[in-house]
Every structure is written in C-alpha cells, then in structure tokens.
N, C-alpha and C positions, 0 to 999 in steps of 0.2 A: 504494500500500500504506500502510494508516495506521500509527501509533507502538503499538506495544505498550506500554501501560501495565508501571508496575514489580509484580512478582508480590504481592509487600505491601506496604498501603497501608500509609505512617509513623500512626502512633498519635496520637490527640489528646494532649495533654497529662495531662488528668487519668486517659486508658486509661494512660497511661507510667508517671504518679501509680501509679495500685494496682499494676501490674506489679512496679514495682520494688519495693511492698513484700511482695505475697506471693513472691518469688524469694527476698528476703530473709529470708522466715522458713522458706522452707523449706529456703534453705543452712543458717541456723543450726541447724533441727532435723535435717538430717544430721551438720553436723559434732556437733552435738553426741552424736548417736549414736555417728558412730563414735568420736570420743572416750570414748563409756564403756565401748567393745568390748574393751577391757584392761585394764579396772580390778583384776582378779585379780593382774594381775604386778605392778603399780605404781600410783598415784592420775594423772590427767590434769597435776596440774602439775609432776608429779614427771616425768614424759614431758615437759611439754615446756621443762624445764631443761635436762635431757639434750639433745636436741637442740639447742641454744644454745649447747653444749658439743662438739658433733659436728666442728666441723670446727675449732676453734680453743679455747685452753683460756682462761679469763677468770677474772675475780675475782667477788667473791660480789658486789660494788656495780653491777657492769657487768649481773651476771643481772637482778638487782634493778632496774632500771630498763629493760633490754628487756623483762624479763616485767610493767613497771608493778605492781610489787607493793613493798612496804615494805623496807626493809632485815629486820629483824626476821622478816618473815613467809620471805624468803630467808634467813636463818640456816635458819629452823625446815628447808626442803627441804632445805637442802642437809645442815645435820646428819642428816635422816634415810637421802638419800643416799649419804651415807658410812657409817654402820650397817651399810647394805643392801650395801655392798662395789659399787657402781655410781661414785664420785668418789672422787680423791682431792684431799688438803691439799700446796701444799706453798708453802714461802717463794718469794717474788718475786726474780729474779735481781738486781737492785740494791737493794729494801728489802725486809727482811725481814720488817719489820714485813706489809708488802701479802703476801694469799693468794692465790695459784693456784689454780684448781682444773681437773680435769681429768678426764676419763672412764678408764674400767679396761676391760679387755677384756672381762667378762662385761657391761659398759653396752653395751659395742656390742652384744653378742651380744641381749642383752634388746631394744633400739629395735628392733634388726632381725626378732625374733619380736614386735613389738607391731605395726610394719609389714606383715608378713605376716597378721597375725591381722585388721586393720582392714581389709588390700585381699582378704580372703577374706568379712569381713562384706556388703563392696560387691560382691563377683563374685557372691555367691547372688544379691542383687537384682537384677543387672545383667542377668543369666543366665536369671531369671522375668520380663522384658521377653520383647514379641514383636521382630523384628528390626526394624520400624519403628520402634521407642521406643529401641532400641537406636542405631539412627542416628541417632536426634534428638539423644539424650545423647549421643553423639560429636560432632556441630555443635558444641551446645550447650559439651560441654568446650574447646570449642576458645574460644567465643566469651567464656566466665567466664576463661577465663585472661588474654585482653585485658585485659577489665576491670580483673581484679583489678591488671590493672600497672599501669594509669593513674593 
C-alpha cells in the first residue's frame, strides 16, 4: 500500500507571500466594519478605552500608552467620557495628585449593547453563508486565534 500524500500541498513561499497579505486586508476590513457598527452610541476609541477599563480601573497615562495615543489626545477621550457619565475621576489611594479612572455602571451597560450590536452585525453575514463556508469560518476561527497568540 503506498503513502498517502498530505491533503495540502504546503505553499510556495511567495503563494504564503500574497496569502498573508490578502487575509490581512481583509481582517482589517472586517474589523474595521465592525468597528463602525456602533458608532451611534459612542466613536471607536471611545469603545475601546472603555474596554481597557473593563476589568481593572487605570490612570489616564497607562490608557494612553496601551491605546499608543498621546497623552493629550487621552485627556481629550476621557474628558469626553466622563461628560457622557460612562468614567469616573477619582484620586489615587497614596497620591492624590495621580487619577483613577474607572467605569460607571451605564459603561458597562453601553460595551455590553455595543457587543451585542457588532456580534449581531457578524451573525446576519455569518447566517447568509451556505453551511460549507460556515465551517470553513469555524476552522478558520479557530486557526486566526492561534495566530493571533503567537
């Protein structure tokens, strides 16, 4: 009995080359979709401040440097986040000087309906797949979440 060949031949290199760049553009123009699938309740960075805030409360310097954005340009969100009754201010427990900041119960309520609203954007598409394409994109999730960890 001979060897079974493997089902897929590994890819030349420069097949790998374009693969990887059109995956790349077309996660980016998902997420970017679903990113602007809430733009009604809140703007995209305004979301994803809040979140960075979701399970631990931080200072305005710490957002500002996980979101790679400026000090300044983090004033500006978070001042408007607290307008919007989504964060609150409050002094740091040994300096006062240092701010907390911290989500309010209607932030939660808000991520959680902006959540809802972006995996309801994904479920219509998902849902106009035939159930072939549908299992592919289940492989496929499985195989981008590796990725993404490495």
């Amino acid at each position: 009995m001979s060897e079974q060949p493997p089902p897929y031949a590994a890819l030349r290199p420069a097949a790998v080359s374009s693969l990887a760049g059109e995956l790349r553009l077309a996660c980016m123009r998902i997420s970017r979709r679903v990113r602007y699938e809430s733009t009604d309740i809140i703007a995209p960075h305004q979301f994803s401040a809040m979140c960075r805030l979701e399970d631990a409360p931080g200072t305005p310097g710490e957002l500002a440097e996980i979101e790679r954005v400026s000090a300044p340009s983090m004033t500006r969100t978070i001042n408007r986040l607290v307008e919007l009754g989504y964060v609150e201010r409050a002094p740091g427990p040994k300096d006062k000087r240092q701010i907390i900041l911290t989500l309010t119960p209607e932030a939660r309520r808000v991520l959680k309906e902006i959540r809802r609203k972006r995996d309801a954007w994904m479920s219509v598409r998902v849902s106009h797949l035939d159930p072939e394409e549908q299992a592919v994109l289940q492989r496929a999730t499985a195989i981008l979440t590796r990725v993404a960890a490495e």
